[in-house]
ChimeraX commands (.cxc) that place a marker at each C-alpha (Angstrom):
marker #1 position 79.30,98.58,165.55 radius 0.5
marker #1 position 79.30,95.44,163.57 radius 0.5
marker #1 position 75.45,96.04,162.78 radius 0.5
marker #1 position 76.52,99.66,160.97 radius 0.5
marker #1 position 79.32,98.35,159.12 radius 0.5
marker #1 position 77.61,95.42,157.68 radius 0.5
marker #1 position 74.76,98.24,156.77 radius 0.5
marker #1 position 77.45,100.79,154.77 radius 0.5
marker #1 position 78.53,97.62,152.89 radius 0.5
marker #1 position 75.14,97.05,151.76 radius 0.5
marker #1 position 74.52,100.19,150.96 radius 0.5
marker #1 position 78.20,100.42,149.72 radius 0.5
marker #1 position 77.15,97.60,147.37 radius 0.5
marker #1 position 73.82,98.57,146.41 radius 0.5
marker #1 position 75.45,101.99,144.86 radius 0.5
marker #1 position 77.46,100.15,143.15 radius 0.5
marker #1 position 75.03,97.41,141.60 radius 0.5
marker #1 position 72.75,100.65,140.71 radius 0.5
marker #1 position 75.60,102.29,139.05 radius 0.5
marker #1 position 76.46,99.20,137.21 radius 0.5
marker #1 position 72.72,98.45,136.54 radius 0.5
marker #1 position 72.43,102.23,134.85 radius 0.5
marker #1 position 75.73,102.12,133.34 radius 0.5
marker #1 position 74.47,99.17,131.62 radius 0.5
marker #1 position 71.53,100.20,129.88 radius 0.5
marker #1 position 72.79,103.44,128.65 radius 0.5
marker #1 position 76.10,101.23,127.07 radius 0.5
marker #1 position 73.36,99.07,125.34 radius 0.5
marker #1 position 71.84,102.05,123.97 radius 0.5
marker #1 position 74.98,103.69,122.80 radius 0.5
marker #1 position 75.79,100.31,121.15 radius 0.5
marker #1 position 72.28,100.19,119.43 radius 0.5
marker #1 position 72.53,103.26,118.15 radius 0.5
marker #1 position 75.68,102.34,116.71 radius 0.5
marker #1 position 74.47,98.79,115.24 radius 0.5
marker #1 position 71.67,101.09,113.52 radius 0.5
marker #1 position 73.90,103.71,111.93 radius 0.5
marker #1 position 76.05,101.24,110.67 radius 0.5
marker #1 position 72.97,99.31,109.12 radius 0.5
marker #1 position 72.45,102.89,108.22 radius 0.5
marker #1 position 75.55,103.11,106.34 radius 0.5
marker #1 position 75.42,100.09,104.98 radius 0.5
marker #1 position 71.83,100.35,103.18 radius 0.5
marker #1 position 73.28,103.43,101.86 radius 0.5
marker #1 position 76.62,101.95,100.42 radius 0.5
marker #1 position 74.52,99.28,99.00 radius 0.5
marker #1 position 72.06,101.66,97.03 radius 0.5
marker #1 position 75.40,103.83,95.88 radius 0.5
marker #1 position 76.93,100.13,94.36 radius 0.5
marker #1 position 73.90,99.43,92.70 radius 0.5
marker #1 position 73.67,103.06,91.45 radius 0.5
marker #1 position 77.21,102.27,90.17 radius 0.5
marker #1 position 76.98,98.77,88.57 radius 0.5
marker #1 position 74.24,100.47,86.85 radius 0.5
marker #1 position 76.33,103.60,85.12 radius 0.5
marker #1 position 78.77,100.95,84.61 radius 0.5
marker #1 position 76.51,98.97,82.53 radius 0.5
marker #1 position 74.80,102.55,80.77 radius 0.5
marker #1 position 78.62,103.13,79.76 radius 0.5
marker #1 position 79.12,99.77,78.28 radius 0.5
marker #1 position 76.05,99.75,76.15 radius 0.5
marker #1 position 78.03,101.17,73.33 radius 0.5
marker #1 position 81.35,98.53,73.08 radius 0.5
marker #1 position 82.17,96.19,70.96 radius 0.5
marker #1 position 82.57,94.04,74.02 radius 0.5
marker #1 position 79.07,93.72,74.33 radius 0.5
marker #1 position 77.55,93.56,71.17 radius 0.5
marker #1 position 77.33,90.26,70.22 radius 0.5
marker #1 position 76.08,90.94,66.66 radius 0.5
marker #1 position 79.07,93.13,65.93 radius 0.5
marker #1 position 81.12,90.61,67.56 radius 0.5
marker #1 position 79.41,87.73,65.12 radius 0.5
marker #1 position 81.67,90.53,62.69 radius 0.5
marker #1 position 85.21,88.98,63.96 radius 0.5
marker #1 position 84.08,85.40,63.85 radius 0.5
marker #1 position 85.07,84.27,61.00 radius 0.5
marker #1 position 88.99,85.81,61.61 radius 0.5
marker #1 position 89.16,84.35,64.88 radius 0.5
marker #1 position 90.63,87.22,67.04 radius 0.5
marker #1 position 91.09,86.60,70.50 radius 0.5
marker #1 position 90.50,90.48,71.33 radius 0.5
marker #1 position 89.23,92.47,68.30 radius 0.5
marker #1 position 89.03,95.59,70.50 radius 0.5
marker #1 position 92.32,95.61,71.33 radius 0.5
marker #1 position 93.79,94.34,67.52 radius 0.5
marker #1 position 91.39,97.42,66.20 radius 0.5
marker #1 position 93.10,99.75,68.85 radius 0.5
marker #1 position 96.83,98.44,68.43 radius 0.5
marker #1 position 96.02,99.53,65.08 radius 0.5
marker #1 position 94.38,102.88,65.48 radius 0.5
marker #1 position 97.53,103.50,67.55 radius 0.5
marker #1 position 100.16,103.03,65.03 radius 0.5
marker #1 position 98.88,105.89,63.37 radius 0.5
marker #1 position 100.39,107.49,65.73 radius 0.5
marker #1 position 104.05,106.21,64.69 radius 0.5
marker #1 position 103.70,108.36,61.42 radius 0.5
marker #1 position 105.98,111.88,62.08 radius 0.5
marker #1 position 104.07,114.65,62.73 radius 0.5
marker #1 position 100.42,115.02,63.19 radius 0.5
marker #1 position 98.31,111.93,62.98 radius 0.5
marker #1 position 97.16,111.63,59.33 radius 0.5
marker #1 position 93.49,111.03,60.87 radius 0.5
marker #1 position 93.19,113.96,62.50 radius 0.5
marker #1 position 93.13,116.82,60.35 radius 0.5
marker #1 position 94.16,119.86,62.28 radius 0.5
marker #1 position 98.02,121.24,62.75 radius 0.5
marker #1 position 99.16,120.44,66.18 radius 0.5
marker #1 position 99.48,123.83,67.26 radius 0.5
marker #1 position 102.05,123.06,70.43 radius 0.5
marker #1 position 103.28,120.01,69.34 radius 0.5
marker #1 position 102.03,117.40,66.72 radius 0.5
marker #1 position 98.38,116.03,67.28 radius 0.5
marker #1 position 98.25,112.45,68.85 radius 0.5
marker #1 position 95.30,109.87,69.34 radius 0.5
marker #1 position 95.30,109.69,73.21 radius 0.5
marker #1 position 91.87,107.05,74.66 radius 0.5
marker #1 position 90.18,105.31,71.84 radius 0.5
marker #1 position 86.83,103.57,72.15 radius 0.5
marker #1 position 85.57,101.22,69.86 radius 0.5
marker #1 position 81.37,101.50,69.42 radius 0.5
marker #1 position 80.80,98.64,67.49 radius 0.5
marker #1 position 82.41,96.58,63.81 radius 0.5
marker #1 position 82.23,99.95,61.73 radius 0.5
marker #1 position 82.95,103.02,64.25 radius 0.5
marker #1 position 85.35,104.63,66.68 radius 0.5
marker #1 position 85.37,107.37,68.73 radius 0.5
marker #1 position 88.77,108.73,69.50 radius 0.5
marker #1 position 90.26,111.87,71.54 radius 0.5
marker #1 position 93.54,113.42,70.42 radius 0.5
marker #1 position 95.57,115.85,71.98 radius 0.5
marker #1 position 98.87,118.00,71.30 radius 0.5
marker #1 position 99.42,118.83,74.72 radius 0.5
marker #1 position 97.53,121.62,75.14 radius 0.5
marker #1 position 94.59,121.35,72.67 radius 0.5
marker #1 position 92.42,118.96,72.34 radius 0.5
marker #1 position 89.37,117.09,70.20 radius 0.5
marker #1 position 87.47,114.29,69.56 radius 0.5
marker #1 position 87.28,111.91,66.21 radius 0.5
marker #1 position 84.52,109.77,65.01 radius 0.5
marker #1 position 86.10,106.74,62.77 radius 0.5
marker #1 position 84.93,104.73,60.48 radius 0.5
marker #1 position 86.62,101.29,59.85 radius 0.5
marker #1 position 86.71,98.03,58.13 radius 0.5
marker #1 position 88.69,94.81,58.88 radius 0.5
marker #1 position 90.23,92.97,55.78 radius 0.5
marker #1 position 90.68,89.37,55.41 radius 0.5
marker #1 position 94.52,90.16,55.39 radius 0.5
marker #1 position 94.07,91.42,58.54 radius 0.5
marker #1 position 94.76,94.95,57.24 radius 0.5
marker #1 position 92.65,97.75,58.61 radius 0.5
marker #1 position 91.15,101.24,56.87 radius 0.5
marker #1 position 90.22,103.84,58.70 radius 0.5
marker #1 position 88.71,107.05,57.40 radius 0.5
marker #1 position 88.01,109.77,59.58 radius 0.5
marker #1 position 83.99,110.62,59.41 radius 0.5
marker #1 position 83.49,113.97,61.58 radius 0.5
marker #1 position 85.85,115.86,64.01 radius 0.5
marker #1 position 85.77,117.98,66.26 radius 0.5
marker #1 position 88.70,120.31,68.30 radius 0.5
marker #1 position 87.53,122.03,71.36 radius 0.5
marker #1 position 88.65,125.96,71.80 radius 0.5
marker #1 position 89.58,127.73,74.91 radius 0.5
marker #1 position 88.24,130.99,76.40 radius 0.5
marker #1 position 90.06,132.68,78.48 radius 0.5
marker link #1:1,2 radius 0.2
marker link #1:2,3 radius 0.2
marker link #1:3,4 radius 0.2
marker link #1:4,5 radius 0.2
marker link #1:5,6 radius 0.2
marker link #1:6,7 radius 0.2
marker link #1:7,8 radius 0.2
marker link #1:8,9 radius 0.2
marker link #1:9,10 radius 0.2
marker link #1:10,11 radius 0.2
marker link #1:11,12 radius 0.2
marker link #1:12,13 radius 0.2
marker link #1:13,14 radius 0.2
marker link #1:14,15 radius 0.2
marker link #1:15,16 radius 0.2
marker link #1:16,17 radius 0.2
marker link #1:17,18 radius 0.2
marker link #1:18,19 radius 0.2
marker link #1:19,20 radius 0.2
marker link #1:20,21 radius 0.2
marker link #1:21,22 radius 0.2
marker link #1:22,23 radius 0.2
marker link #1:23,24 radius 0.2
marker link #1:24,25 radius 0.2
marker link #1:25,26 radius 0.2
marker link #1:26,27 radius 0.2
marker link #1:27,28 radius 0.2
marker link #1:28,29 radius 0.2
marker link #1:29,30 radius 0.2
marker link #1:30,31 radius 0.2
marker link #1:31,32 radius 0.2
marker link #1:32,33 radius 0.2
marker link #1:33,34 radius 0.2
marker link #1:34,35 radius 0.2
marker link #1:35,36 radius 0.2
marker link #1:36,37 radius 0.2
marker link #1:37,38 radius 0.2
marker link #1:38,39 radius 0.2
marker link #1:39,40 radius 0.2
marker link #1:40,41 radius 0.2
marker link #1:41,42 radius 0.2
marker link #1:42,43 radius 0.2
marker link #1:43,44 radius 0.2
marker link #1:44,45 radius 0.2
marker link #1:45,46 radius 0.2
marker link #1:46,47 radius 0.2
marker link #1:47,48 radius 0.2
marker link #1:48,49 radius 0.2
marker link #1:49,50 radius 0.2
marker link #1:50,51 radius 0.2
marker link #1:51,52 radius 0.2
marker link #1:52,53 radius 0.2
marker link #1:53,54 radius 0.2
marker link #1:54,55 radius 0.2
marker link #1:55,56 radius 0.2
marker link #1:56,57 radius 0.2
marker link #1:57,58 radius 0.2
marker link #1:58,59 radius 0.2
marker link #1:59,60 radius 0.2
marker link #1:60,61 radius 0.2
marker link #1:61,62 radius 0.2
marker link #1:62,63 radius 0.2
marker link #1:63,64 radius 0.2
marker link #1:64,65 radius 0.2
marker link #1:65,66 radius 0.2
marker link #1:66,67 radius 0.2
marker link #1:67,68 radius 0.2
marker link #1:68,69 radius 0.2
marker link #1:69,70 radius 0.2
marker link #1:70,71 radius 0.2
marker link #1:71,72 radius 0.2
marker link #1:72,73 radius 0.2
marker link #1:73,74 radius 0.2
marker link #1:74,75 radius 0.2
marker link #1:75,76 radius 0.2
marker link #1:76,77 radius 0.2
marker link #1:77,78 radius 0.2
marker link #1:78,79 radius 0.2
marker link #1:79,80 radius 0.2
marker link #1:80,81 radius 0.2
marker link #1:81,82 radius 0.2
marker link #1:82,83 radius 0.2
marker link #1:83,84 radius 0.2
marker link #1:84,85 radius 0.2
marker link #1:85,86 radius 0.2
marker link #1:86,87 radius 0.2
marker link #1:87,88 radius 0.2
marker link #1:88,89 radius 0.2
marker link #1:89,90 radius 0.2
marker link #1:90,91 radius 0.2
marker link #1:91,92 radius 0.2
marker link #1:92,93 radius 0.2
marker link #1:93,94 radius 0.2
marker link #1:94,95 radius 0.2
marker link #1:95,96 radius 0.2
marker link #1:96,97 radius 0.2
marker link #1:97,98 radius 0.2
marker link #1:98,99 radius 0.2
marker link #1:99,100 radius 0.2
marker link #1:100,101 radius 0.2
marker link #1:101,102 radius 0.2
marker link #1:102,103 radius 0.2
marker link #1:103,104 radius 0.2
marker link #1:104,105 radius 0.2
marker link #1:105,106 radius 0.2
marker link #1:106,107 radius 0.2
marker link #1:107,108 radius 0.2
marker link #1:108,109 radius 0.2
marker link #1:109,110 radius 0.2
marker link #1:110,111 radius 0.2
marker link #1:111,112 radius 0.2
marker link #1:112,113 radius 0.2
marker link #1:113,114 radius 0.2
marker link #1:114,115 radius 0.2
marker link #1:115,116 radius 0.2
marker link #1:116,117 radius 0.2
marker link #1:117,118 radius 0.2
marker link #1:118,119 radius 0.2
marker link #1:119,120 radius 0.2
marker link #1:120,121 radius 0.2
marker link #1:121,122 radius 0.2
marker link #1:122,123 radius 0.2
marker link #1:123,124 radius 0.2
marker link #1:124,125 radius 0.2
marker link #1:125,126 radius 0.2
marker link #1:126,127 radius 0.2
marker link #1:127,128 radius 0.2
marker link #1:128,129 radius 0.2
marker link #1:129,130 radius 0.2
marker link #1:130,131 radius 0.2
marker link #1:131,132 radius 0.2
marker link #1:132,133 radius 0.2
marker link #1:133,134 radius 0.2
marker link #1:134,135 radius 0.2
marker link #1:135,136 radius 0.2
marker link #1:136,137 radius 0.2
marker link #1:137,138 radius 0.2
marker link #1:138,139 radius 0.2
marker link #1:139,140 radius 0.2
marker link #1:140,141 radius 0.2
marker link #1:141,142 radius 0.2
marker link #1:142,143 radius 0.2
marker link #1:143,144 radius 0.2
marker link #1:144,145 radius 0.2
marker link #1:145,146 radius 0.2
marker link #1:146,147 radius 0.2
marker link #1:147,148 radius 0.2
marker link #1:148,149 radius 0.2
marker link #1:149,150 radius 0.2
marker link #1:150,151 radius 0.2
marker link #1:151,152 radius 0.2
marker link #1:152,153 radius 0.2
marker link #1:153,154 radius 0.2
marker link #1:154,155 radius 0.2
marker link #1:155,156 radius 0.2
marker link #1:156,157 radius 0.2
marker link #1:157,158 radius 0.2
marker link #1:158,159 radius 0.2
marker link #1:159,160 radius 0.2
marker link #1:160,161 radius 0.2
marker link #1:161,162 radius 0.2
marker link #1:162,163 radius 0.2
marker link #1:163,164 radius 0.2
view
């Protein structure tokens, strides 16, 4: 009697240590599967940043910012931000009443506004303007003073139709 019940707890235990022993391995490769999707993932979030950083930089090629011989422009004035002096002052054409003298179209919902503003380089801006409803896009031409004053004279423009 004692000879079969020390022989089911063997085998008892055996079981067991094979069912741990299989458990085992196929937990290891669950989990290395895992470790390689994520390295998966991870190669493929890095390629998508670089892909990123790299439109970034595409869509900064043309900004003041980073032209340094436009820049060289503003030296001599010594603004801290000449991008956003140039823009504060694009902007308060929009203080006039009614449509923005630089755009010239009628507002046709309400008067026409200079909405985003991007400044290219020391001479040019591009600008969109909007009356709610309707919409276009400028291309400026300005100069800086000495006074600090600035000019700007609208060069081409352009106002985008619907069809519906």
């Amino acid at each position: 009697m004692k000879n079969k019940l020390f022989l089911y707890l063997f085998v008892f235990t055996a079981l067991i240590c094979l069912f741990l022993f299989v458990s085992n391995g196929n937990m290891q490769k669950a989990k290395e599967a895992k470790i390689l999707s994520l390295e998966n993932t991870v190669s493929s979030l890095k390629d998508s940043l670089q892909d990123t950083q790299l439109k970034v930089l595409d869509m900064q090629y043309f900004s003041l910012e980073n032209n340094d011989d436009a820049l060289a422009y503003y030296y001599h004035l010594e603004l801290e931000d000449p991008v956003r002096y140039i823009s504060d002052k694009l902007l308060e054409t929009n203080e006039s009443k009614g449509d923005n003298p630089l755009i010239p179209y009628e507002g046709m919902e309400s008067d026409f506004k200079i909405n985003k503003i991007k400044v290219l380089n020391h001479k040019w801006i591009i600008a969109d303007f909007s009356d709610g409803k309707y919409w276009g896009e400028l291309l400026i031409k300005y100069g800086l003073k000495d006074d600090m004053g600035v000019d700007f004279t609208t060069v081409d423009h352009l106002l985008y139709t619907r069809s519906n």
